[in-house]
C-alpha positions as CSV (number, residue, x, y, z in Angstrom):
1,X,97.8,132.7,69.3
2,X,94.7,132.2,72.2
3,X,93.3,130.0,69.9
4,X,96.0,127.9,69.4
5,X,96.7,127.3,73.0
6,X,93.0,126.8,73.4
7,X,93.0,124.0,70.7
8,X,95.7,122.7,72.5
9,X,94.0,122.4,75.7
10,X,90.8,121.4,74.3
11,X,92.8,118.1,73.1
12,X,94.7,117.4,76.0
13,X,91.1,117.7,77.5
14,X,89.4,115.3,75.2
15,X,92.2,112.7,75.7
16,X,92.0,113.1,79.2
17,X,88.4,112.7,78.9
18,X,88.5,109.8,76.6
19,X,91.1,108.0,78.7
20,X,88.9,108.3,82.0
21,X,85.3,107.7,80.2
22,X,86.8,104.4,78.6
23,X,86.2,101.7,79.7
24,X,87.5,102.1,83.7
25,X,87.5,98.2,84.3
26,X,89.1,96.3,82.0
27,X,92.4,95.9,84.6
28,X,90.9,95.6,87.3
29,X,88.5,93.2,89.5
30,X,85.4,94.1,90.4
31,X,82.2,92.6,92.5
32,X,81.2,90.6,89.3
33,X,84.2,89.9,87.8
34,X,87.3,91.0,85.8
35,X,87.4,93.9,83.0
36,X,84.2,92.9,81.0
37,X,84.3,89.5,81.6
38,X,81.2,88.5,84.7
39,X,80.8,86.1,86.4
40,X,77.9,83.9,84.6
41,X,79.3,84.4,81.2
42,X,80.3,81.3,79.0
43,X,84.1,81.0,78.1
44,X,83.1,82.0,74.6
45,X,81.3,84.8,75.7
46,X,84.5,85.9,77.7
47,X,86.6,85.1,75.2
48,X,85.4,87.5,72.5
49,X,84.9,90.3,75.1
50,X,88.8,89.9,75.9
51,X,90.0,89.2,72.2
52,X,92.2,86.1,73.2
53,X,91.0,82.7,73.3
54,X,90.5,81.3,76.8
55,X,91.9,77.7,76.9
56,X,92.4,74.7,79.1
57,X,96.3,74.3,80.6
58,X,95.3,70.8,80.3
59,X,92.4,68.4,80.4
60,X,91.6,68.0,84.1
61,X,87.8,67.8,84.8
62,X,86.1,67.5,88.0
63,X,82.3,67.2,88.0
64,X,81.9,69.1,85.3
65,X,84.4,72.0,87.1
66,X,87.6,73.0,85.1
67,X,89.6,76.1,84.4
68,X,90.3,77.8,81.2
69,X,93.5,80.3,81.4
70,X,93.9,83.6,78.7
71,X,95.8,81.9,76.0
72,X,96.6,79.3,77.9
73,X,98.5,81.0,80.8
74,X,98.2,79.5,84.0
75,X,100.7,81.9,85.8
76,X,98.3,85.0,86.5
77,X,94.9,84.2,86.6
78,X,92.6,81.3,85.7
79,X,88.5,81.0,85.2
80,X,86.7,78.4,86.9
81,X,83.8,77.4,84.9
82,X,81.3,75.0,86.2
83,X,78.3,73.9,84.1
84,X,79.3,76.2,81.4
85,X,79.2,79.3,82.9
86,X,82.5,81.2,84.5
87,X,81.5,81.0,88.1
88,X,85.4,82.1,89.6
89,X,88.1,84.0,88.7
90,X,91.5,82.8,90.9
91,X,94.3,85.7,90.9
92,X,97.7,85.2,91.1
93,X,99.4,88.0,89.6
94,X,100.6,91.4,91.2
95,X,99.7,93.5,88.5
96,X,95.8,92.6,88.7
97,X,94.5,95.0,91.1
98,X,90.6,95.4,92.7
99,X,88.9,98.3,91.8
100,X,90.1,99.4,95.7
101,X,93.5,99.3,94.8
102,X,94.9,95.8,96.2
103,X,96.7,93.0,94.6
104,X,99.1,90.2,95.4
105,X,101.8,91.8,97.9
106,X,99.0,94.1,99.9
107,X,99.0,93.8,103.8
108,X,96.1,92.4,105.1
109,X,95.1,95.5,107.3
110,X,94.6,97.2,103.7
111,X,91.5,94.5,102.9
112,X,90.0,95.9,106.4
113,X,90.2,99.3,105.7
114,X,88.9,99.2,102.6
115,X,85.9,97.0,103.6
116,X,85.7,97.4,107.1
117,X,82.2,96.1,108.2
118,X,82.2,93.5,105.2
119,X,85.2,91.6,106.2
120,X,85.4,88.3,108.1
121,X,89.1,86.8,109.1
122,X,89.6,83.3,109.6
123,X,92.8,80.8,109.9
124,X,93.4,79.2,106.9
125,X,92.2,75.7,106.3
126,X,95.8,74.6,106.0
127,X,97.4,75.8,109.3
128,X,98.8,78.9,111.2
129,X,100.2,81.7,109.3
130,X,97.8,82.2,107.1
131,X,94.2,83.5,106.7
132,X,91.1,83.7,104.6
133,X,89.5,87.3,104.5
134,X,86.3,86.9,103.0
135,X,84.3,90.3,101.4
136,X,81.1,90.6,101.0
137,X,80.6,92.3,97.6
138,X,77.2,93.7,96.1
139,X,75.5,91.1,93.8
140,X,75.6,88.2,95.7
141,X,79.3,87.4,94.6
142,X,82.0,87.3,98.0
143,X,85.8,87.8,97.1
144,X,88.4,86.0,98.8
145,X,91.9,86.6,99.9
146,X,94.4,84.1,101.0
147,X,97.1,86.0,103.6
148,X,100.6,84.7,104.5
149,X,102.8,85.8,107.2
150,X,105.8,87.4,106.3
151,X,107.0,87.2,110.1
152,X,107.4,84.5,112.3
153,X,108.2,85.9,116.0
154,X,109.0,83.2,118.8
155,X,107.9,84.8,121.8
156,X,110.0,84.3,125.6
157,X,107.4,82.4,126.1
158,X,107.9,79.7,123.3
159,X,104.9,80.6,121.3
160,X,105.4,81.2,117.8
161,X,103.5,84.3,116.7
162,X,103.2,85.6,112.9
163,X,102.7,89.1,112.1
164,X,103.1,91.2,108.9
165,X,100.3,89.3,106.6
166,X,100.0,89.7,102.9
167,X,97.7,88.5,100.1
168,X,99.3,85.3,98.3
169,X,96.3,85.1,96.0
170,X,92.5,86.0,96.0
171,X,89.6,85.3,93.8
172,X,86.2,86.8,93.0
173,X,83.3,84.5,92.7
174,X,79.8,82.7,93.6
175,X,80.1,82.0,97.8
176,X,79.8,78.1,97.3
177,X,82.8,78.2,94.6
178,X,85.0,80.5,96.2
179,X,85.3,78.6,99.6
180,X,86.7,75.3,97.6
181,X,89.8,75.0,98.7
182,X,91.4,73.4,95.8
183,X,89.3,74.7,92.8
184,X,87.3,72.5,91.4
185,X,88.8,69.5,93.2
């Protein structure tokens, strides 16, 4: 009867362990990439570490710069590749998450409390009420969330003040890449 219950555990164990010792990234960002795919890989590369082909939503080409999508689905996430080489991965999707935890919806004080001293604020190149909160992540790559107010407040005073910011988007990459504002435009 012990043994039974001990064989029992034992596998519940070895799942448990199994689940854990597998591979821990394969969902979420991280400081060179996404899952297994790194930043410096070829498309092909990337594409037979993730078992789907990665194509192009359609044939727009900047200076050699363009973006190929898993299966062709532009709605979640896209690779930038430039000179054949993935050198950005643009995030649009809620349900990809950094190895921290945050996604699309997370408040921006999150992104400073998990990064505190690497974490620089600035307005967003487009106007008030939104932000770029730039990280400075180990090997040389910087990640990069865009932030939206939720709130606008008028103050008595006329002044329009926004509050309650959020990430809209963010992307892991090579500084000069992940600065461009419009991708590879």
């Amino acid at each position: 009867m012990i043994t039974n219950y001990l064989l029992a555990f034992l596998m519940v164990l070895m799942m448990w362990c199994t689940a854990i010792a597998g591979e821990a990234s394969p969902l979420y960002v991280h400081a060179n990439g996404f899952g297994p795919v790194k930043i410096g890989m070829t498309p092909q590369q990337a594409s037979e570490l993730i078992g789907m082909p990665l194509l192009r939503h359609n044939n727009v080409e900047h200076d050699g710069c363009y973006y190929v999508y898993p299966n062709g689905d532009y709605s979640s996430m896209g690779y930038m590749v430039q000179d054949g080489q993935i050198v950005r991965i643009d995030v649009r999707d809620q349900e990809i998450k950094t190895l921290s935890g945050l996604s699309v919806g997370s408040k921006e004080d999150e992104i400073q409390s998990k990064f505190k001293p690497k974490v620089r604020i600035r307005e967003h190149p487009y106007g008030r009420g939104a932000h770029y909160v730039s990280v400075k992540v180990d090997g040389g790559n910087r990640l990069l969330f865009e932030t939206h107010a939720q709130k606008r407040i008028e103050a008595l005073d006329g002044q329009i003040l926004f509050d309650d910011y959020r990430i809209s988007s963010f992307r892991i990459g090579k500084p000069s890449t992940v600065s461009l504002i419009e991708g590879c435009l």
